[in-house]
PQR file with spaces between the fields and no chain letter, atoms N, CA, C, O and H, PARSE charges and radii, in Angstrom:
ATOM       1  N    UNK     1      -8.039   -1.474   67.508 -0.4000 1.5000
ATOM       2  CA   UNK     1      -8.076   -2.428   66.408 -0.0000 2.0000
ATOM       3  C    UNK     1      -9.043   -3.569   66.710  0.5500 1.7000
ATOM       4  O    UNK     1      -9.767   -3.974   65.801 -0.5500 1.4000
ATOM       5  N    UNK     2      -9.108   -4.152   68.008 -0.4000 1.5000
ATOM       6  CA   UNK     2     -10.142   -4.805   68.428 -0.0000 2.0000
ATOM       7  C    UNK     2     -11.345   -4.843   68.283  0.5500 1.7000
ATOM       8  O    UNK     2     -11.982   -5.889   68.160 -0.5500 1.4000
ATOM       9  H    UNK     2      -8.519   -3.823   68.747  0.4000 1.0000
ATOM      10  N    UNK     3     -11.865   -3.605   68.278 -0.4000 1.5000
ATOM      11  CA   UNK     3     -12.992   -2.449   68.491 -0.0000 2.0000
ATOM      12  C    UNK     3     -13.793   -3.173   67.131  0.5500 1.7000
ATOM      13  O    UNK     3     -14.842   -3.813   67.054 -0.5500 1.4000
ATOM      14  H    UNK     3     -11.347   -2.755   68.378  0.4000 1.0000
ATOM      15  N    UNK     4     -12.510   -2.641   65.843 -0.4000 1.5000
ATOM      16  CA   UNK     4     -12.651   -2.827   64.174 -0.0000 2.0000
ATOM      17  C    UNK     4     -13.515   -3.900   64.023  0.5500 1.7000
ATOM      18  O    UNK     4     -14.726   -3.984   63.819 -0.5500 1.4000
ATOM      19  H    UNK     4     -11.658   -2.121   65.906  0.4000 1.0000
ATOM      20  N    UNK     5     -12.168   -5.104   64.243 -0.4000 1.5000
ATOM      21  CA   UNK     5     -12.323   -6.615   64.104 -0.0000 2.0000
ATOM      22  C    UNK     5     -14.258   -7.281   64.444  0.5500 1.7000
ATOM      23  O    UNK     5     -15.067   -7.703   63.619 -0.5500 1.4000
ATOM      24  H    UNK     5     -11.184   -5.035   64.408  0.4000 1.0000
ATOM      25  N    UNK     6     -14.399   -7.117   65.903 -0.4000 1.5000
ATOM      26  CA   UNK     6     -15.322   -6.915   66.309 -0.0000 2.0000
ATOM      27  C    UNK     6     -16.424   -6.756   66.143  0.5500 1.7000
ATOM      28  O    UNK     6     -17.353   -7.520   66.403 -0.5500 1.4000
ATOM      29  H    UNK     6     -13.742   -6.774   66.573  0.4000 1.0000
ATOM      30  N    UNK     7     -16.441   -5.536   65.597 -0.4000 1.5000
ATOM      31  CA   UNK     7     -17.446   -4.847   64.987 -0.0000 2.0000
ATOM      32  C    UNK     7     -17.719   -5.193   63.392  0.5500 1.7000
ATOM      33  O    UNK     7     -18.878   -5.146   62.979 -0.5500 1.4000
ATOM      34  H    UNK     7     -15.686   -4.915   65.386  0.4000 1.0000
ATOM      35  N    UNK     8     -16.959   -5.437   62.769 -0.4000 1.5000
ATOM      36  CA   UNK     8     -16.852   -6.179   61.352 -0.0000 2.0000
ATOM      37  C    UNK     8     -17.646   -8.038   61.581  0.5500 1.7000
ATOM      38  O    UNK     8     -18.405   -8.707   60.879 -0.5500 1.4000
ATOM      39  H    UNK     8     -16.017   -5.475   63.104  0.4000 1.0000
ATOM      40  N    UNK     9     -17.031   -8.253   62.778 -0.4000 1.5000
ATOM      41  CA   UNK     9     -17.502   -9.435   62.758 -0.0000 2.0000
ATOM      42  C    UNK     9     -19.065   -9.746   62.848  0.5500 1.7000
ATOM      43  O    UNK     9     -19.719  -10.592   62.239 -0.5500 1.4000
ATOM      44  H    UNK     9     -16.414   -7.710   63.348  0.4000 1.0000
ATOM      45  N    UNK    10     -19.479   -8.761   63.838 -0.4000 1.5000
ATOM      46  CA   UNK    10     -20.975   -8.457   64.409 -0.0000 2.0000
ATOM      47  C    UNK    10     -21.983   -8.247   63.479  0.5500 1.7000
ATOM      48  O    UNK    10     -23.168   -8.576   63.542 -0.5500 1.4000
ATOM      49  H    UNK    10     -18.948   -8.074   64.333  0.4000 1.0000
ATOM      50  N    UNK    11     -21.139   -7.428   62.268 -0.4000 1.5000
ATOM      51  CA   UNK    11     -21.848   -6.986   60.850 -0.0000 2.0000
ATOM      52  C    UNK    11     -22.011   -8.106   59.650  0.5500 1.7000
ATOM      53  O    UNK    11     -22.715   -8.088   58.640 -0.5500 1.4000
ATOM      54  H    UNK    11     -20.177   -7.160   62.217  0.4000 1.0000
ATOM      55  N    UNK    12     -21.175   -8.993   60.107 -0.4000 1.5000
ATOM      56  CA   UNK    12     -21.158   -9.870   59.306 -0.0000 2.0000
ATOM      57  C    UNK    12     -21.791  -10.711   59.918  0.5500 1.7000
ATOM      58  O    UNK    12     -22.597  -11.017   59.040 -0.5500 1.4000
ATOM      59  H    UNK    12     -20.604   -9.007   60.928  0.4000 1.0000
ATOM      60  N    UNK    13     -22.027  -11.291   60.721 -0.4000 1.5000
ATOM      61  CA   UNK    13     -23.043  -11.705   61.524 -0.0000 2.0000
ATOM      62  C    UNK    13     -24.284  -12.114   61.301  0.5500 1.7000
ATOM      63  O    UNK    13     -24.826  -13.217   61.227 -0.5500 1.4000
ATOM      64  H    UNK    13     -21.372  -11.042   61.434  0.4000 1.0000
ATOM      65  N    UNK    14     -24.862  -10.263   61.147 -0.4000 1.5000
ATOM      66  CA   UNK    14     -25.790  -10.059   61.094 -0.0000 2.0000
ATOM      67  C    UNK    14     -26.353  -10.058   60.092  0.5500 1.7000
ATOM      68  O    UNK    14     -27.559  -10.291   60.164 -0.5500 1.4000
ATOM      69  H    UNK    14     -24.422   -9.367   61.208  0.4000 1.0000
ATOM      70  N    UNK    15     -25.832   -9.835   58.903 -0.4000 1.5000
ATOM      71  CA   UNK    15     -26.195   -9.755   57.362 -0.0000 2.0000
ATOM      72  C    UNK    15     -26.260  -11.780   57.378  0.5500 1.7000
ATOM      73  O    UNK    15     -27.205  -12.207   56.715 -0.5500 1.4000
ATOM      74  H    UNK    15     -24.852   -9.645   58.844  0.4000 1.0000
ATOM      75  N    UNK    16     -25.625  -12.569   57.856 -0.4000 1.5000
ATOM      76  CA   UNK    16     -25.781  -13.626   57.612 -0.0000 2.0000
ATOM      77  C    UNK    16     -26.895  -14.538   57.928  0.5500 1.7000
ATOM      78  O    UNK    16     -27.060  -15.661   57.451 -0.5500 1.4000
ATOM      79  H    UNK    16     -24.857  -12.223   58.394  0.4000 1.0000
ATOM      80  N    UNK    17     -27.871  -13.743   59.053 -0.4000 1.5000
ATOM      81  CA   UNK    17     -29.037  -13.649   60.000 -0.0000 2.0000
ATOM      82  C    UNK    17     -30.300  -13.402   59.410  0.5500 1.7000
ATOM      83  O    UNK    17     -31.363  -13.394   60.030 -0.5500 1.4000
ATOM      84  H    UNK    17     -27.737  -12.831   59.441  0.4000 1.0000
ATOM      85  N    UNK    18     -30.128  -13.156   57.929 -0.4000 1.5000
ATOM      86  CA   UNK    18     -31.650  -12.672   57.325 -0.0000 2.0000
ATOM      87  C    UNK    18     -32.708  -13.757   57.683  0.5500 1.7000
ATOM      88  O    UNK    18     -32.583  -14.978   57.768 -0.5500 1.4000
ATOM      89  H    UNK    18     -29.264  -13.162   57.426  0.4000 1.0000
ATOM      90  N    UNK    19     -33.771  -12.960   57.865 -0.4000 1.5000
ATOM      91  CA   UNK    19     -34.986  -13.551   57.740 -0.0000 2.0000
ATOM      92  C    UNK    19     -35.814  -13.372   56.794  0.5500 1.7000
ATOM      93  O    UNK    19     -37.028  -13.543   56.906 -0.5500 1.4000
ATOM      94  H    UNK    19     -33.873  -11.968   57.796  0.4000 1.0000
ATOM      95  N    UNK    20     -35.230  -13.011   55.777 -0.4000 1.5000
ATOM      96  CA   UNK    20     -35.632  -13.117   54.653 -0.0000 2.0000
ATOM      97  C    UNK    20     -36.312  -14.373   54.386  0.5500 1.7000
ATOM      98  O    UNK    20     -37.541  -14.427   54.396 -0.5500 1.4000
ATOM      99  H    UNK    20     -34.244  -12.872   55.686  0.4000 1.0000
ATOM     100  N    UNK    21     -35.521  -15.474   54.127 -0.4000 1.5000
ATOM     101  CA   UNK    21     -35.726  -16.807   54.270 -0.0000 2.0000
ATOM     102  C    UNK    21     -36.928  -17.189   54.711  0.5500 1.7000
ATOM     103  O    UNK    21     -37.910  -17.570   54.072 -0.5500 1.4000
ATOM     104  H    UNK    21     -34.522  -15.430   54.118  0.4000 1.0000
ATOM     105  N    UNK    22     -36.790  -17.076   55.676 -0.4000 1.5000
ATOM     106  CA   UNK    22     -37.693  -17.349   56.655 -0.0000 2.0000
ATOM     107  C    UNK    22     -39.528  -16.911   56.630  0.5500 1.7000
ATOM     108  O    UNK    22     -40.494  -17.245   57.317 -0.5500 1.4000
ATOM     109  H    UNK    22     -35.993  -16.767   56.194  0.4000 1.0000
ATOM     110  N    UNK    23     -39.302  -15.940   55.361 -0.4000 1.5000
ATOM     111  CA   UNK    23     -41.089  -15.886   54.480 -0.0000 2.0000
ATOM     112  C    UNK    23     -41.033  -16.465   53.686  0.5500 1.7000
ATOM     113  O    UNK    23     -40.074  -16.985   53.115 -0.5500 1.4000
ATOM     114  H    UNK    23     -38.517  -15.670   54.803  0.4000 1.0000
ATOM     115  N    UNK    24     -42.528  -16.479   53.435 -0.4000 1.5000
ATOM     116  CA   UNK    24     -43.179  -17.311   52.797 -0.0000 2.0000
ATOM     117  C    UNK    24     -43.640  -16.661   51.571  0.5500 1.7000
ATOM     118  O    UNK    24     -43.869  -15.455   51.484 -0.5500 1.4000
ATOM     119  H    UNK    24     -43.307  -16.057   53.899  0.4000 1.0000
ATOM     120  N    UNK    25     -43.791  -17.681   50.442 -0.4000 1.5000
ATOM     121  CA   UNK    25     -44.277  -16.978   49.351 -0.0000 2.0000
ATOM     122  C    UNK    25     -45.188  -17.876   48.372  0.5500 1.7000
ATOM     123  O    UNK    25     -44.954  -19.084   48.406 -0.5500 1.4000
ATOM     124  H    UNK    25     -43.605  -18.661   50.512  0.4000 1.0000
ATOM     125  N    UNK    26     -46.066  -17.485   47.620 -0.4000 1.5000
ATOM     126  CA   UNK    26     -47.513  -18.197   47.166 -0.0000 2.0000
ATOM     127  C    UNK    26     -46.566  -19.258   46.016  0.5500 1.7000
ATOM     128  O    UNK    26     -45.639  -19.015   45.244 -0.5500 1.4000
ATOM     129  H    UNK    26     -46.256  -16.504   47.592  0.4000 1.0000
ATOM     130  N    UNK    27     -47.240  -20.358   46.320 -0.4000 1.5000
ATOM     131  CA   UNK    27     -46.225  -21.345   45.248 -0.0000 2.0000
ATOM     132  C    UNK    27     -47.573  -22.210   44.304  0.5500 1.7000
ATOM     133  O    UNK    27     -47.668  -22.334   43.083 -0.5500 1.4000
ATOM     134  H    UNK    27     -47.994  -20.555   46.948  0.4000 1.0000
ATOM     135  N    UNK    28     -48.578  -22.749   45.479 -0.4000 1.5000
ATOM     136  CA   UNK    28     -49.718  -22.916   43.771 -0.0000 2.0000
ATOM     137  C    UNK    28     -51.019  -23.116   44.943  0.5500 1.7000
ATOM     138  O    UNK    28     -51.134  -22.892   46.148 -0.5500 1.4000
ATOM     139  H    UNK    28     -48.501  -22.648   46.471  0.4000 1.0000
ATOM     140  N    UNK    29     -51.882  -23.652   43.888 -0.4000 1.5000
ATOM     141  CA   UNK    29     -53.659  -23.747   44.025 -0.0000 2.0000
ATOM     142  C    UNK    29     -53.319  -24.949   45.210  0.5500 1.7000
ATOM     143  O    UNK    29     -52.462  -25.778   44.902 -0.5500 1.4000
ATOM     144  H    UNK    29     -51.789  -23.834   42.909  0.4000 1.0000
ATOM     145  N    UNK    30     -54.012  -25.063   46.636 -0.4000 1.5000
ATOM     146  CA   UNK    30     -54.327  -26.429   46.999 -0.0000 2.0000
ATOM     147  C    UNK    30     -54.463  -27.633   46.606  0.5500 1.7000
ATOM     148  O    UNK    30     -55.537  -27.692   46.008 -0.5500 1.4000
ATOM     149  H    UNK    30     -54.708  -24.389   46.886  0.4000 1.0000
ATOM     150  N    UNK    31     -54.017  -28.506   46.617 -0.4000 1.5000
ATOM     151  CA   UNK    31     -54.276  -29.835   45.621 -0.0000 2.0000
ATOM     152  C    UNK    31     -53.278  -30.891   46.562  0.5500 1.7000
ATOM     153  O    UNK    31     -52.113  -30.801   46.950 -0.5500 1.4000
ATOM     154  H    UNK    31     -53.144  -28.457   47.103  0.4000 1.0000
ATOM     155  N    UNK    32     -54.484  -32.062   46.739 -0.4000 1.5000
ATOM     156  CA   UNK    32     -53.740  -33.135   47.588 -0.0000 2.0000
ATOM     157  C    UNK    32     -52.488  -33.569   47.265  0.5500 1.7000
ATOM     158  O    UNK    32     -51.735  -33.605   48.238 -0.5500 1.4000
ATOM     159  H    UNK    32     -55.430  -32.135   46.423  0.4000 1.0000
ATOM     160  N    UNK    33     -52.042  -33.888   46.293 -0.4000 1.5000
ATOM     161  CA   UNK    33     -51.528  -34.200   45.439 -0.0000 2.0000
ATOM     162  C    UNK    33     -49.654  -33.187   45.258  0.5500 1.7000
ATOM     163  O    UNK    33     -48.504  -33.409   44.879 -0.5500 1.4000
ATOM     164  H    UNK    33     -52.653  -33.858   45.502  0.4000 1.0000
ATOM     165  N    UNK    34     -50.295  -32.345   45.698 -0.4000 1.5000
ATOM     166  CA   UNK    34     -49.212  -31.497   45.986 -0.0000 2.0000
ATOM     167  C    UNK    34     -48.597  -31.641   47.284  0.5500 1.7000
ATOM     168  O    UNK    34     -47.413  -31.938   47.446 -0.5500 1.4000
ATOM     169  H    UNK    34     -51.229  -32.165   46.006  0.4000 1.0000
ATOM     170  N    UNK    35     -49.363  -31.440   48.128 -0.4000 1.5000
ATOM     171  CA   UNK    35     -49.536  -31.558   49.906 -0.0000 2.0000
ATOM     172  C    UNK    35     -48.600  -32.925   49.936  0.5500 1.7000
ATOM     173  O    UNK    35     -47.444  -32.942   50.357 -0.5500 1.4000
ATOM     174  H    UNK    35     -50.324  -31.198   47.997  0.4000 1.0000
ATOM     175  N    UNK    36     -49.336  -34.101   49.395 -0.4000 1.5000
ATOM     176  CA   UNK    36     -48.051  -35.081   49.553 -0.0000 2.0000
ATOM     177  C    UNK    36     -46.517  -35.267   49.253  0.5500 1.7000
ATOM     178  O    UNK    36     -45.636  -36.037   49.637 -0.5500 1.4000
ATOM     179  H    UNK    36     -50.276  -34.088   49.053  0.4000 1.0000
ATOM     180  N    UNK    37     -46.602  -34.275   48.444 -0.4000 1.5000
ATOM     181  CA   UNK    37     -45.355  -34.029   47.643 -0.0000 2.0000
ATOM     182  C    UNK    37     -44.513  -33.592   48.688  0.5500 1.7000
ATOM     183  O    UNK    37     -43.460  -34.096   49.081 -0.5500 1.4000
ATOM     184  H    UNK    37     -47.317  -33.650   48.132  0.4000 1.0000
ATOM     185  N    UNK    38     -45.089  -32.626   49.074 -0.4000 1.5000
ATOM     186  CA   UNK    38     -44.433  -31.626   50.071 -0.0000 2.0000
ATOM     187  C    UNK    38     -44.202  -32.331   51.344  0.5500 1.7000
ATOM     188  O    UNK    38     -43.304  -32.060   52.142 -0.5500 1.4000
ATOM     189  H    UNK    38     -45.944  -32.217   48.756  0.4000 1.0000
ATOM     190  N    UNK    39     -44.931  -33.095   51.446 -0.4000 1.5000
ATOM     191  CA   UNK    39     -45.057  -33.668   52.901 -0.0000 2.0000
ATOM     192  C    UNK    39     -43.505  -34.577   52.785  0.5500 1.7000
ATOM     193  O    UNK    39     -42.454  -34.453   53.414 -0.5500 1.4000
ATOM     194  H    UNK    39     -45.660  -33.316   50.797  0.4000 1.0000
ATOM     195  N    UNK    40     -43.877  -35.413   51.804 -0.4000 1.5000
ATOM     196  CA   UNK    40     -42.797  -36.561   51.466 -0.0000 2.0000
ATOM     197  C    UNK    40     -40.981  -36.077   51.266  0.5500 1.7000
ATOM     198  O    UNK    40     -40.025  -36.759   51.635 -0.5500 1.4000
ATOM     199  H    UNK    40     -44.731  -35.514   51.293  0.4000 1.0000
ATOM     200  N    UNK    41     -40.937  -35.002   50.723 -0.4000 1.5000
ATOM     201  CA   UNK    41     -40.027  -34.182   51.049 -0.0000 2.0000
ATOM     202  C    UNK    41     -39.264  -33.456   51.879  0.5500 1.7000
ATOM     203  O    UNK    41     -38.181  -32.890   51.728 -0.5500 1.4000
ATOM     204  H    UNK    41     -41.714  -34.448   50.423  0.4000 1.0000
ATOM     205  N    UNK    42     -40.306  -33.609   53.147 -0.4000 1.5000
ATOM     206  CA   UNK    42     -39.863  -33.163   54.606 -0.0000 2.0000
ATOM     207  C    UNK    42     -40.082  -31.170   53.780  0.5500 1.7000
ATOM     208  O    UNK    42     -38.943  -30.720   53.910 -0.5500 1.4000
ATOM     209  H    UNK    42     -41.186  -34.068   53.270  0.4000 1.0000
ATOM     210  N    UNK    43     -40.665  -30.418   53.335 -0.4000 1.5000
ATOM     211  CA   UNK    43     -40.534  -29.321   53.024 -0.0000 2.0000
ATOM     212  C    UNK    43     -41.886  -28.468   53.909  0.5500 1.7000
ATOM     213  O    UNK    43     -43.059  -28.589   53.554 -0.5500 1.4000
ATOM     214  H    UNK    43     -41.590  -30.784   53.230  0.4000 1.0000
ATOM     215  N    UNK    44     -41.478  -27.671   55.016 -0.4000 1.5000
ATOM     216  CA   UNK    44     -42.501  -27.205   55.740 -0.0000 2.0000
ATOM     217  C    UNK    44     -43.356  -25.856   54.204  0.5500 1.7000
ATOM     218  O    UNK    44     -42.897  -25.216   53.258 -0.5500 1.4000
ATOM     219  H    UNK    44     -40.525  -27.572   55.304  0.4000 1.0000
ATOM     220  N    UNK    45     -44.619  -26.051   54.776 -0.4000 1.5000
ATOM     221  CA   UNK    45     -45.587  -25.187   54.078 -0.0000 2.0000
ATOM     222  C    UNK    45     -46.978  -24.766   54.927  0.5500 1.7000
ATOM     223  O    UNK    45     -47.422  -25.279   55.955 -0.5500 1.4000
ATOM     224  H    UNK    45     -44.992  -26.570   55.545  0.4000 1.0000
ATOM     225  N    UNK    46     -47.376  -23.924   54.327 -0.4000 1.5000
ATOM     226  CA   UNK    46     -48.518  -23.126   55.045 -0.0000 2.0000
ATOM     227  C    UNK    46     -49.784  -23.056   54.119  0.5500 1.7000
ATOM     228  O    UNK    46     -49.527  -22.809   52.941 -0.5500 1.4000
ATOM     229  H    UNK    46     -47.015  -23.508   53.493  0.4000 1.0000
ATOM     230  N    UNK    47     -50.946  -23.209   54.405 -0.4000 1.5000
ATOM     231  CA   UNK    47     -52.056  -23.802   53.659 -0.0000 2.0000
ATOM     232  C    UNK    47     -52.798  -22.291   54.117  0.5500 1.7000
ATOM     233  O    UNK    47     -52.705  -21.925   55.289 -0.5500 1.4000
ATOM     234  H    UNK    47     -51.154  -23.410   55.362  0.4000 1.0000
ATOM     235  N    UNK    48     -53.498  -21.496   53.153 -0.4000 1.5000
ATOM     236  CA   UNK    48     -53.649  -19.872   52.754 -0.0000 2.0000
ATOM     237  C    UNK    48     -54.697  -19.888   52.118  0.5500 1.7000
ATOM     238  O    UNK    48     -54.456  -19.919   50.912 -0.5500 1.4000
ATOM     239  H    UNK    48     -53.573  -21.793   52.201  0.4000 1.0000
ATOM     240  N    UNK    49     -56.372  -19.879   52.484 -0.4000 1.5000
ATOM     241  CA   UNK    49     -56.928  -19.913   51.726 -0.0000 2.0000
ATOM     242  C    UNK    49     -57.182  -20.174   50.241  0.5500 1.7000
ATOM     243  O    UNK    49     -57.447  -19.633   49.168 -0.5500 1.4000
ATOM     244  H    UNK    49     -56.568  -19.854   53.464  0.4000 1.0000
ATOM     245  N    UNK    50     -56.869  -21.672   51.019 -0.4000 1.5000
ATOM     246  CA   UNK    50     -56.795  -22.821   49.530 -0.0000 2.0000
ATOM     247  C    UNK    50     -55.461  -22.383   48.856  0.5500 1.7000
ATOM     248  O    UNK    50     -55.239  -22.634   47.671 -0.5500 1.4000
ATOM     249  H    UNK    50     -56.655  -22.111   51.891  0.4000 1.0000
ATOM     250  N    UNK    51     -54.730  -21.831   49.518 -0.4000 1.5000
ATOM     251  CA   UNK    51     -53.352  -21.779   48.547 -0.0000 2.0000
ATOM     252  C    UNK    51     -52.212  -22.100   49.120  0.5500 1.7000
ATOM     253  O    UNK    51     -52.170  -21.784   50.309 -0.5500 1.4000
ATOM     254  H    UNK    51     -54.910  -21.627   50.481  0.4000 1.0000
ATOM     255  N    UNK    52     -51.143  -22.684   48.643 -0.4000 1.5000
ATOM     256  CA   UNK    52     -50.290  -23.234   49.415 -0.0000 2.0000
ATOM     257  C    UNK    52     -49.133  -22.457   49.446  0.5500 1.7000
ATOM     258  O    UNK    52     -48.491  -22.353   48.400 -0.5500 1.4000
ATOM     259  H    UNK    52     -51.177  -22.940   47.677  0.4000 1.0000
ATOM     260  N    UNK    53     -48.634  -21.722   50.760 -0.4000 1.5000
ATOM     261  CA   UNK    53     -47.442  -21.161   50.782 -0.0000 2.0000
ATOM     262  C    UNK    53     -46.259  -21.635   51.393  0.5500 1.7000
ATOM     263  O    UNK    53     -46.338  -21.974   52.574 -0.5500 1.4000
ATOM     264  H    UNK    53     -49.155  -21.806   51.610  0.4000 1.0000
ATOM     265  N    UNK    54     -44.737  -21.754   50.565 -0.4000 1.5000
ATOM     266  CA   UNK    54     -43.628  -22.351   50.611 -0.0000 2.0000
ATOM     267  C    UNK    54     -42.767  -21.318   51.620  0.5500 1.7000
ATOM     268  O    UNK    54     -43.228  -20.192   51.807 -0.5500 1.4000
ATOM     269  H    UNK    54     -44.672  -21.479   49.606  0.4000 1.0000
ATOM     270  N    UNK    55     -41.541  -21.707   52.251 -0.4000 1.5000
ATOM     271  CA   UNK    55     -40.662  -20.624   52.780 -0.0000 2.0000
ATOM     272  C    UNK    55     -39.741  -20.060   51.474  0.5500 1.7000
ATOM     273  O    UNK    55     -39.211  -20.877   50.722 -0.5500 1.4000
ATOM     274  H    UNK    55     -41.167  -22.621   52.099  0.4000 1.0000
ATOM     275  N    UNK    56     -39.633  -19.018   51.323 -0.4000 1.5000
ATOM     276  CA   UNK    56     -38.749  -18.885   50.019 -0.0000 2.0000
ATOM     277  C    UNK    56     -37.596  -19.194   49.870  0.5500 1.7000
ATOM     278  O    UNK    56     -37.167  -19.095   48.721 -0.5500 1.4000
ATOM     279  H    UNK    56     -40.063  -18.354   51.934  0.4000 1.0000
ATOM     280  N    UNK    57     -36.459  -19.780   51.168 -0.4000 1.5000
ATOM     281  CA   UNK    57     -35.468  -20.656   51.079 -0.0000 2.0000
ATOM     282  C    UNK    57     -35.578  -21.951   50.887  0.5500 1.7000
ATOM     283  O    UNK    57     -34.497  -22.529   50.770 -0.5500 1.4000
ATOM     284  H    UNK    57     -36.807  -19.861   52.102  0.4000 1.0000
ATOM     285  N    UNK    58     -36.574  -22.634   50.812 -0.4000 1.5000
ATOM     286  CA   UNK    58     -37.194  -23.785   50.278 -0.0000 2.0000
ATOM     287  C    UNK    58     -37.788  -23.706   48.428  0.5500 1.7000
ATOM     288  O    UNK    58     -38.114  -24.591   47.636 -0.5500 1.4000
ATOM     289  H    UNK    58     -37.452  -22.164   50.907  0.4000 1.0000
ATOM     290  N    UNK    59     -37.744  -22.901   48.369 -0.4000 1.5000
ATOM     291  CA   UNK    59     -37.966  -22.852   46.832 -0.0000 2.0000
ATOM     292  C    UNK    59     -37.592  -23.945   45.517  0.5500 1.7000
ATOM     293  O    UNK    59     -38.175  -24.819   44.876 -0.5500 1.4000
ATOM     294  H    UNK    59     -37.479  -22.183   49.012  0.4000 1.0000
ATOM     295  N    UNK    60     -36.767  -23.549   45.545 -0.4000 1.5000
ATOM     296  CA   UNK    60     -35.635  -24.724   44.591 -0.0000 2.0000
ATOM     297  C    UNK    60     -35.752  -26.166   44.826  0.5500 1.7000
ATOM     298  O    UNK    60     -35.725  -27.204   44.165 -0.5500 1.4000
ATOM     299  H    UNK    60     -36.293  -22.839   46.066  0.4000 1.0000
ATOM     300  N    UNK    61     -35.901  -25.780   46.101 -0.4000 1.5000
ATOM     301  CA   UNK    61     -35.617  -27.619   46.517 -0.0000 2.0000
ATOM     302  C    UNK    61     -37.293  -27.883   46.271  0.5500 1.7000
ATOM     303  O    UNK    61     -37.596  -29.026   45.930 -0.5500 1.4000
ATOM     304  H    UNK    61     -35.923  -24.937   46.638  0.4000 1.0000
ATOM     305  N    UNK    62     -38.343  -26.930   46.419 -0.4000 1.5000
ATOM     306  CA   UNK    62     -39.468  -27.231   46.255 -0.0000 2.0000
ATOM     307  C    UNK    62     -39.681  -27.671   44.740  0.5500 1.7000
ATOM     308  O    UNK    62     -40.307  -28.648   44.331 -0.5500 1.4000
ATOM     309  H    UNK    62     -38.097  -26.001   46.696  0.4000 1.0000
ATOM     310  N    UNK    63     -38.885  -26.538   43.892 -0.4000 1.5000
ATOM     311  CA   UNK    63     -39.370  -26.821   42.828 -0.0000 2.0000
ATOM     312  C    UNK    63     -38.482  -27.943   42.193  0.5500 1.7000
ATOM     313  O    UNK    63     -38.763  -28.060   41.000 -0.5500 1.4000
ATOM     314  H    UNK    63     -38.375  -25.744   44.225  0.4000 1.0000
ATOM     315  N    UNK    64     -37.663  -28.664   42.534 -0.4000 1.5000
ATOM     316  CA   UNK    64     -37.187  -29.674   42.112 -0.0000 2.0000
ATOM     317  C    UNK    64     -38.252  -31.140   42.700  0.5500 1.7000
ATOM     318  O    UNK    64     -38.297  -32.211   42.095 -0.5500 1.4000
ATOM     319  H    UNK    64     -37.435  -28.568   43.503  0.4000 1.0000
ATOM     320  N    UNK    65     -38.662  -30.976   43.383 -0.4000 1.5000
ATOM     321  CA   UNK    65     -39.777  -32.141   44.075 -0.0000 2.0000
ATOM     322  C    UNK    65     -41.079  -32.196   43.729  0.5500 1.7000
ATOM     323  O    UNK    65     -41.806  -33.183   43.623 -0.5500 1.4000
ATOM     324  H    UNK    65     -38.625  -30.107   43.875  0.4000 1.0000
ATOM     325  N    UNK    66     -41.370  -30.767   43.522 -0.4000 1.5000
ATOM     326  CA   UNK    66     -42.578  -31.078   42.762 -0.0000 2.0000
ATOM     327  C    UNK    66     -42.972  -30.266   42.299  0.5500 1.7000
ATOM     328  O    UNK    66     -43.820  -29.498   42.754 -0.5500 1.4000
ATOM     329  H    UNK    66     -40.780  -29.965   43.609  0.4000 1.0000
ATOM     330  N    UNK    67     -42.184  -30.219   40.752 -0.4000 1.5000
ATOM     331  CA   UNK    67     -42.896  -29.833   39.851 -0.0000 2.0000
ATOM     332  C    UNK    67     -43.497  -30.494   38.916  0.5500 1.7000
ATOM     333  O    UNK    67     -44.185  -29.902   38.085 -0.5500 1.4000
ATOM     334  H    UNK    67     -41.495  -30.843   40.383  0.4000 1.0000
């Protein structure tokens, strides 16, 4: 029964572990103006040939700051 418990727990765990999150996804055109936004927000981002990419668990909160 231990074994079960255990092993249920490990699975649950792990599904809770995504790194999903943890990519990134194209959110708009370069623009200073944005960059501060982001900055001022404490919201990490990645600058992509002139394009600015967000973590996709940051989304929401991105798009509440600056849209």
């Amino acid at each position: 029964m231990k074994i079960v418990i255990i092993s249920l727990l490990l699975f649950v765990l792990a599904g809770c572990n995504s790194q999903e999150d943890e990519q990134y996804m194209y959110w708009a055109d370069h623009s200073n103006n944005q960059v501060e936004r982001l900055d001022q927000a404490r919201i990490k981002y990645e600058i992509r040939d002139g394009e600015i990419w967000i973590k996709k668990k940051d989304s929401l909160k991105v798009a509440a700051c600056c849209s």
